[in-house]
PDB file of N, CA, C and O in Angstrom:
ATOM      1  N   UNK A   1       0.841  -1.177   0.000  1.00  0.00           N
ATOM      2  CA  UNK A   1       0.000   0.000   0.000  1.00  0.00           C
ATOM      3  C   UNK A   1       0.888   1.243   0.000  1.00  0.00           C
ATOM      4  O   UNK A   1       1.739   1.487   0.855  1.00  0.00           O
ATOM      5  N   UNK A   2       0.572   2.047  -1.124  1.00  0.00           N
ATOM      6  CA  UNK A   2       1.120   3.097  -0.702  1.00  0.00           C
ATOM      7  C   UNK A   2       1.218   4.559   0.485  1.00  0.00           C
ATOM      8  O   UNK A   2       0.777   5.517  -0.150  1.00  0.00           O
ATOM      9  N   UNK A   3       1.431   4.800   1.231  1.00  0.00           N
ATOM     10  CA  UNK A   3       1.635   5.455   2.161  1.00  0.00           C
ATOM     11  C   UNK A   3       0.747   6.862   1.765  1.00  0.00           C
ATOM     12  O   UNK A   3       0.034   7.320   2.659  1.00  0.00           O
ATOM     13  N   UNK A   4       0.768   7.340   0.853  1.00  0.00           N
ATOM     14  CA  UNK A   4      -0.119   8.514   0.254  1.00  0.00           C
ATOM     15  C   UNK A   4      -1.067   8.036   0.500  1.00  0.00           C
ATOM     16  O   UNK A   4      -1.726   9.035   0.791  1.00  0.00           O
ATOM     17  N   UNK A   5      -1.652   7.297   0.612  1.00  0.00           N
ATOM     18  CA  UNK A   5      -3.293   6.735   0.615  1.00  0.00           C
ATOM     19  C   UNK A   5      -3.648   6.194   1.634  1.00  0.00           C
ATOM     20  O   UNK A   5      -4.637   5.466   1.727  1.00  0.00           O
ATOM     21  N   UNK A   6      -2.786   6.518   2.638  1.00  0.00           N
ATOM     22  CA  UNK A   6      -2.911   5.246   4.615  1.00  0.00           C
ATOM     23  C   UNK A   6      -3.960   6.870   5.090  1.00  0.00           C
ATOM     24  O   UNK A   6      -4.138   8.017   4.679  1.00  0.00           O
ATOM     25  N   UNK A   7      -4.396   5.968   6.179  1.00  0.00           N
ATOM     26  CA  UNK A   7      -4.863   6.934   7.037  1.00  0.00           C
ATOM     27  C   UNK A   7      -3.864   7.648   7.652  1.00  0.00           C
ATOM     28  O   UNK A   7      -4.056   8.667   8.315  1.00  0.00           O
ATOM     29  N   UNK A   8      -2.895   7.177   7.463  1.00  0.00           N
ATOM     30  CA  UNK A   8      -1.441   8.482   8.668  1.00  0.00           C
ATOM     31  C   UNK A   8      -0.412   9.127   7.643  1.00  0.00           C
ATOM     32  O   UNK A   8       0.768   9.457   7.753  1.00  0.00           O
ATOM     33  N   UNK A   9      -1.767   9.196   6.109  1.00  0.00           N
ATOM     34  CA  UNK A   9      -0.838  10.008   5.449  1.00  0.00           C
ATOM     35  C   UNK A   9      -0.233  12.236   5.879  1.00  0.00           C
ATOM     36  O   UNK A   9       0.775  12.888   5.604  1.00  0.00           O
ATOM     37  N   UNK A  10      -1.332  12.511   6.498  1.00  0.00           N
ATOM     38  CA  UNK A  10      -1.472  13.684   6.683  1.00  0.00           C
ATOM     39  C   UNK A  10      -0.435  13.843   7.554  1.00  0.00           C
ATOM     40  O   UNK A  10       0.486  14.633   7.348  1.00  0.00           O
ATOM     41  N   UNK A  11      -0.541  12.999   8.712  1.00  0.00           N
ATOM     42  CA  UNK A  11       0.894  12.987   9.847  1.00  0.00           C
ATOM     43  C   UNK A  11       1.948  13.123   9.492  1.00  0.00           C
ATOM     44  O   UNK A  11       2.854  13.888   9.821  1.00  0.00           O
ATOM     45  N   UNK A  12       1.826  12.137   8.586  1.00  0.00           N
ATOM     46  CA  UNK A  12       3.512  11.957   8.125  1.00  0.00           C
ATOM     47  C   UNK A  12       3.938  12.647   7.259  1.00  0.00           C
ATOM     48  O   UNK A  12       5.154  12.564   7.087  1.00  0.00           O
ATOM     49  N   UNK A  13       3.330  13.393   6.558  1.00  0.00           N
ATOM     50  CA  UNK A  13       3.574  14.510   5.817  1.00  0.00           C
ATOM     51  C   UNK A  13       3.701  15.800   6.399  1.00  0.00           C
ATOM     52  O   UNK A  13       4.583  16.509   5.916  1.00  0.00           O
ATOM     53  N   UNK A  14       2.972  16.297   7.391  1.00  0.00           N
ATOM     54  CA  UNK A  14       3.672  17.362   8.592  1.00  0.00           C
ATOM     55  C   UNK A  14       4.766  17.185   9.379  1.00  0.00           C
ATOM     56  O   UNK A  14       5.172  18.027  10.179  1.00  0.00           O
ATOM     57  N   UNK A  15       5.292  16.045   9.167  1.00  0.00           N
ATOM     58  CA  UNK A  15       6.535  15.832   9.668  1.00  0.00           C
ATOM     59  C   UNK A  15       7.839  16.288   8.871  1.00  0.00           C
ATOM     60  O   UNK A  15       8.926  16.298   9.448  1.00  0.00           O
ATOM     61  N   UNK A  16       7.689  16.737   7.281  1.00  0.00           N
ATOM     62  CA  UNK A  16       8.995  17.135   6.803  1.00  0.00           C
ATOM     63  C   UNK A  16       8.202  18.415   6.713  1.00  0.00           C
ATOM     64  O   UNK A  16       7.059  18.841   6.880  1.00  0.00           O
ATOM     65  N   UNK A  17       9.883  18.953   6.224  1.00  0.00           N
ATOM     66  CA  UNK A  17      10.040  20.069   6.026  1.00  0.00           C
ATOM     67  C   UNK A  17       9.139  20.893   4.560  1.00  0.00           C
ATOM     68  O   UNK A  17       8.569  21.981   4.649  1.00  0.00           O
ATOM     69  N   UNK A  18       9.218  20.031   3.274  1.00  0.00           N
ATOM     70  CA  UNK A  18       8.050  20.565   2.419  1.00  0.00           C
ATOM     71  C   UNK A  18       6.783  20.091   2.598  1.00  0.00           C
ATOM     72  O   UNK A  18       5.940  20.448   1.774  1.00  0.00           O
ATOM     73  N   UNK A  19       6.370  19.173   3.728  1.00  0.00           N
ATOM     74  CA  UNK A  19       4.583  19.376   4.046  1.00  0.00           C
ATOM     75  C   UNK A  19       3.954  18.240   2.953  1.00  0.00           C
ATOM     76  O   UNK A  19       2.746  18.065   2.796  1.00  0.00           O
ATOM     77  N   UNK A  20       4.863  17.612   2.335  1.00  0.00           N
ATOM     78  CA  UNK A  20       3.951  16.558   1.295  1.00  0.00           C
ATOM     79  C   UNK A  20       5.108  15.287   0.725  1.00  0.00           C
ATOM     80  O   UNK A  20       6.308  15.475   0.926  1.00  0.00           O
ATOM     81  N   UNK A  21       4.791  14.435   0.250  1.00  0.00           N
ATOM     82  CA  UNK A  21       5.556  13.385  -0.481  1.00  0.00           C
ATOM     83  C   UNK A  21       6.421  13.560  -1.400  1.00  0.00           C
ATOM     84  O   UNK A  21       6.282  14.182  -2.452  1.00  0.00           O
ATOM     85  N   UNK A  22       7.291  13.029  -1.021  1.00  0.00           N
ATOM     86  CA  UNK A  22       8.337  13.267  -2.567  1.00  0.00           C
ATOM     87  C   UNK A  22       7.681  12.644  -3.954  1.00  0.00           C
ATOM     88  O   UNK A  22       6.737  11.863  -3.838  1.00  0.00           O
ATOM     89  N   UNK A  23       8.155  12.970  -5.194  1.00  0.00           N
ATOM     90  CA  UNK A  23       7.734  12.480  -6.347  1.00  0.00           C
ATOM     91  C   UNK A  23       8.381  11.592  -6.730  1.00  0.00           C
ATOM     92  O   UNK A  23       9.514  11.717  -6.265  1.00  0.00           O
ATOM     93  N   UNK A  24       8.255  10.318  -7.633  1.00  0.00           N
ATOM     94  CA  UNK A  24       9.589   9.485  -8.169  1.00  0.00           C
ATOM     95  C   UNK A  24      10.291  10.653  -8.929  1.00  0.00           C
ATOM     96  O   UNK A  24      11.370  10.716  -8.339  1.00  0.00           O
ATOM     97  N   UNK A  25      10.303  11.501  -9.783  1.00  0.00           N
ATOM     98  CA  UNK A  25      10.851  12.709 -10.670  1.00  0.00           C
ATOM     99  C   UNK A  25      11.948  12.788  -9.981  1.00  0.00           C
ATOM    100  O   UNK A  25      13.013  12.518 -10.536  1.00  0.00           O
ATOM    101  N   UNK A  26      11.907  13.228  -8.440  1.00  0.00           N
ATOM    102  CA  UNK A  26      12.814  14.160  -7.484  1.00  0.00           C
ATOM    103  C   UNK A  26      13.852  13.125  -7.781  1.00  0.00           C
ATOM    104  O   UNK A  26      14.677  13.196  -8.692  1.00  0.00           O
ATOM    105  N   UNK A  27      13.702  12.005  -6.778  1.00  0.00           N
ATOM    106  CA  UNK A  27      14.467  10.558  -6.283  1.00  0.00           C
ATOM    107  C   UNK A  27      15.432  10.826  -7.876  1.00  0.00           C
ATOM    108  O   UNK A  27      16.472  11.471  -8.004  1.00  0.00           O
ATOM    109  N   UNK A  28      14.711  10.141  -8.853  1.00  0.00           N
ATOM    110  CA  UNK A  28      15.014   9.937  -9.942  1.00  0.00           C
ATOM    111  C   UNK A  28      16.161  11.186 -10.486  1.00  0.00           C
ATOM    112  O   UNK A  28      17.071  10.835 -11.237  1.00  0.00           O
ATOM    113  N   UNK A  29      16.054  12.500 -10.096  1.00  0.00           N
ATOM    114  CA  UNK A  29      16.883  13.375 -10.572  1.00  0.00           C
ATOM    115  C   UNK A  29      17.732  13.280  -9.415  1.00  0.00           C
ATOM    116  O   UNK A  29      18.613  13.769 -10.122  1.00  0.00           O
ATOM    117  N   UNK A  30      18.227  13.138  -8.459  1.00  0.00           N
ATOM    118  CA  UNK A  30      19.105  13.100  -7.882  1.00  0.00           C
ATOM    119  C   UNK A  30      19.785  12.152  -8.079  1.00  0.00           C
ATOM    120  O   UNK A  30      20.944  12.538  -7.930  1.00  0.00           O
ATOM    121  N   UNK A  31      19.766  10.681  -8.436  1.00  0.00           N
ATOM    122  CA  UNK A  31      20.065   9.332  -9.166  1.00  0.00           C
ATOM    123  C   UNK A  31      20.495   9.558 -10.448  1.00  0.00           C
ATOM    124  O   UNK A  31      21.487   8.892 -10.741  1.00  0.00           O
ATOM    125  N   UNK A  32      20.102  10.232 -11.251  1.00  0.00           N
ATOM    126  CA  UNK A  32      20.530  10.748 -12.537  1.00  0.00           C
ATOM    127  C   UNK A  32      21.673  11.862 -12.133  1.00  0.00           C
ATOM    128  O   UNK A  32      22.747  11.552 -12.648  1.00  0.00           O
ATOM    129  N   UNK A  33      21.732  12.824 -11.515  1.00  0.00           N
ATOM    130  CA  UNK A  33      23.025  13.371 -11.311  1.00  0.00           C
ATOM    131  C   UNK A  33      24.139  12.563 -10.243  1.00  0.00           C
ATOM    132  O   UNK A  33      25.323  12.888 -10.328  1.00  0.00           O
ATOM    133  N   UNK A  34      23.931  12.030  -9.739  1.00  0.00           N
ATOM    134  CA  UNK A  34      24.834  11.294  -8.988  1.00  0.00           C
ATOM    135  C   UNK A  34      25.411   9.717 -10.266  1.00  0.00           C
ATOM    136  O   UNK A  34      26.306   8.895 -10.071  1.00  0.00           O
ATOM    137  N   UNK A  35      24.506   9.839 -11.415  1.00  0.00           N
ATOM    138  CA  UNK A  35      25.142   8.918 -12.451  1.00  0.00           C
ATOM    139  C   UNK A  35      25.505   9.639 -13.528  1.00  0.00           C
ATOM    140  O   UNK A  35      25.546   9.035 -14.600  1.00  0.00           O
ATOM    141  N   UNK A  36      25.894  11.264 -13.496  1.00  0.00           N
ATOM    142  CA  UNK A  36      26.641  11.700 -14.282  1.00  0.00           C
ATOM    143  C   UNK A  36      28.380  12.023 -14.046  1.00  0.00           C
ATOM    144  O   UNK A  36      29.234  11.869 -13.173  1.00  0.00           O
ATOM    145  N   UNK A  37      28.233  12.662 -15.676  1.00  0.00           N
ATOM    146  CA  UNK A  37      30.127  13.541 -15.031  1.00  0.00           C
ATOM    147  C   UNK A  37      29.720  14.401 -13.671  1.00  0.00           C
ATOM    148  O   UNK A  37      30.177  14.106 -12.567  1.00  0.00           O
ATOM    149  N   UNK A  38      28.937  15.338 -13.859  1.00  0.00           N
ATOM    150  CA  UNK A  38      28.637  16.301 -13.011  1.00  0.00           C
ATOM    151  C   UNK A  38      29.269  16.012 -11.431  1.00  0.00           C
ATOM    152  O   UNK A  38      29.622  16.804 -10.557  1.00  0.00           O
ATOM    153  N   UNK A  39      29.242  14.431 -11.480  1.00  0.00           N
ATOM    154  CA  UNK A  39      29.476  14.268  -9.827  1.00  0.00           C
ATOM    155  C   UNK A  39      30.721  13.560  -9.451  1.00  0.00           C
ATOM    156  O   UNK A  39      31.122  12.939  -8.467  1.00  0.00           O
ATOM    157  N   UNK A  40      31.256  13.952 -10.814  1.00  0.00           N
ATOM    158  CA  UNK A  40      33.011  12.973 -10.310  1.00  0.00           C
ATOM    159  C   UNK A  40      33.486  13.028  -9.397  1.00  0.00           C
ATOM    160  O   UNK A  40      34.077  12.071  -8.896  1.00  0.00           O
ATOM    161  N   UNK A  41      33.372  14.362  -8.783  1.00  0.00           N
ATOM    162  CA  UNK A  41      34.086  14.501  -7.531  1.00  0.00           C
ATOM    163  C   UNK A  41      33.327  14.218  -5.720  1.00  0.00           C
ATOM    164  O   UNK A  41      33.873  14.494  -4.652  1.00  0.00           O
ATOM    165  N   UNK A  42      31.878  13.566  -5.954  1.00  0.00           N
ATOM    166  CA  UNK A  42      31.554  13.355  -5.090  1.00  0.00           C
ATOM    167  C   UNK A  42      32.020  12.073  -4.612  1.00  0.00           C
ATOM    168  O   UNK A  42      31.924  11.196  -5.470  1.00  0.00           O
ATOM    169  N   UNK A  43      32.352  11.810  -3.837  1.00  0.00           N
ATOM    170  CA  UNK A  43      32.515  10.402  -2.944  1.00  0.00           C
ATOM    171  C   UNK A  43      32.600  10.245  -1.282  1.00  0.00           C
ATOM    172  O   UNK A  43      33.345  10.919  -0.571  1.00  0.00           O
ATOM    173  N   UNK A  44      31.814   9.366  -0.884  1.00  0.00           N
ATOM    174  CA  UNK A  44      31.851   9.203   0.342  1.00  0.00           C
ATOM    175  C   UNK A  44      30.459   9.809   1.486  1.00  0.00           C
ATOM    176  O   UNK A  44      30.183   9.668   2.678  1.00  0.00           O
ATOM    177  N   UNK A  45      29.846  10.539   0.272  1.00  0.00           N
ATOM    178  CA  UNK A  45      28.202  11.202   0.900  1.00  0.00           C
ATOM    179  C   UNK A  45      27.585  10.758   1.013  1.00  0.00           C
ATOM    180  O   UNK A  45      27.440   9.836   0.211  1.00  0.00           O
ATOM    181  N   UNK A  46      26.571  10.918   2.101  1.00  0.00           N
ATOM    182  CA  UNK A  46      25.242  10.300   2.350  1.00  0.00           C
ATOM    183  C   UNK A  46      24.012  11.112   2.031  1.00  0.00           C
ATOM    184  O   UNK A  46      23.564  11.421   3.136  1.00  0.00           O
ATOM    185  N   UNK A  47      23.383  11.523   1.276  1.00  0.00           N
ATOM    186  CA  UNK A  47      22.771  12.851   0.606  1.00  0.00           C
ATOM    187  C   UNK A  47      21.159  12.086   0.760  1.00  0.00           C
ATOM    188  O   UNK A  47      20.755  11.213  -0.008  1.00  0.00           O
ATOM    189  N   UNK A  48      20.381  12.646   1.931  1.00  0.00           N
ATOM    190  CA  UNK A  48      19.281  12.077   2.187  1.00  0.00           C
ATOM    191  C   UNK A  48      17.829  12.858   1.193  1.00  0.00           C
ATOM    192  O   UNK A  48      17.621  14.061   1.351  1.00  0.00           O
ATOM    193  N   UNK A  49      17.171  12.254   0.476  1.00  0.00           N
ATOM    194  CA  UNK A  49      16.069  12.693  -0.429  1.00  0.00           C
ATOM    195  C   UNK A  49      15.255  12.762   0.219  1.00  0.00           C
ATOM    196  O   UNK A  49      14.635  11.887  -0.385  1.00  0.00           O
ATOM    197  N   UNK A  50      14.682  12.993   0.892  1.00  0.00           N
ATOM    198  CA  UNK A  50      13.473  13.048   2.257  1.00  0.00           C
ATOM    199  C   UNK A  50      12.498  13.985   2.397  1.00  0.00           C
ATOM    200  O   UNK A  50      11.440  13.708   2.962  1.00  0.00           O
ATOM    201  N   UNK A  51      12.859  15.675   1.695  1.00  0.00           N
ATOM    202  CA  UNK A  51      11.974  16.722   1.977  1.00  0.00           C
ATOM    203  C   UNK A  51      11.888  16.978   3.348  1.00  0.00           C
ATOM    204  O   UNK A  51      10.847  17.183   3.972  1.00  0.00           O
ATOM    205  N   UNK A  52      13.308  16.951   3.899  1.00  0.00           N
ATOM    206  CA  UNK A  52      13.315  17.616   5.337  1.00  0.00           C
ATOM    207  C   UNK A  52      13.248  16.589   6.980  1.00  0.00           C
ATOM    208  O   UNK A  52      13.725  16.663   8.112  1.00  0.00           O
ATOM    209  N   UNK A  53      12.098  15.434   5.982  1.00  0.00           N
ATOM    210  CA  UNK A  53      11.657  14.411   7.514  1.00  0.00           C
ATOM    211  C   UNK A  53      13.072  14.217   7.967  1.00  0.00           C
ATOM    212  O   UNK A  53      12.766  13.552   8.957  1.00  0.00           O
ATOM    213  N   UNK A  54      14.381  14.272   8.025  1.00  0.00           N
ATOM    214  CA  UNK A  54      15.054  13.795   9.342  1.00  0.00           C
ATOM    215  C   UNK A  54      15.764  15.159   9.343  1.00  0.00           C
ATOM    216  O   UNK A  54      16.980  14.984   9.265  1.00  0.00           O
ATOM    217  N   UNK A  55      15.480  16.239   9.394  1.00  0.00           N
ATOM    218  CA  UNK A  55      16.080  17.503   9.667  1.00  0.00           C
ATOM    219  C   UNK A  55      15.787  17.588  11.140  1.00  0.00           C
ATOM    220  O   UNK A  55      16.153  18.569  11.787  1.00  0.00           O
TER     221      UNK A  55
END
């Protein structure tokens, strides 16, 4: 089940910082730059996609 559609979707969405669910788009563009040149020089990060929930 997806979580957008539970009864403790509203909760858990006042819990991050933008107030709603991430999109696959987002996930997906951060996965796409972390599989380009653009990111040669990253290594060793933990870069959380979350919209804030563990801020």
């Amino acid at each position: 089940m997806n979580p957008i559609d539970g009864d403790s979707a509203a909760g858990q969405t006042k819990m991050t910082a933008l107030g709603r669910y991430g999109q696959g788009d987002e996930v997906a563009s951060m996965v796409s730059y972390l599989a380009s040149p653009e990111a040669t020089f990253v290594t060793g990060a933990s870069l959380k996609i979350d919209g804030g929930f563990a801020a």
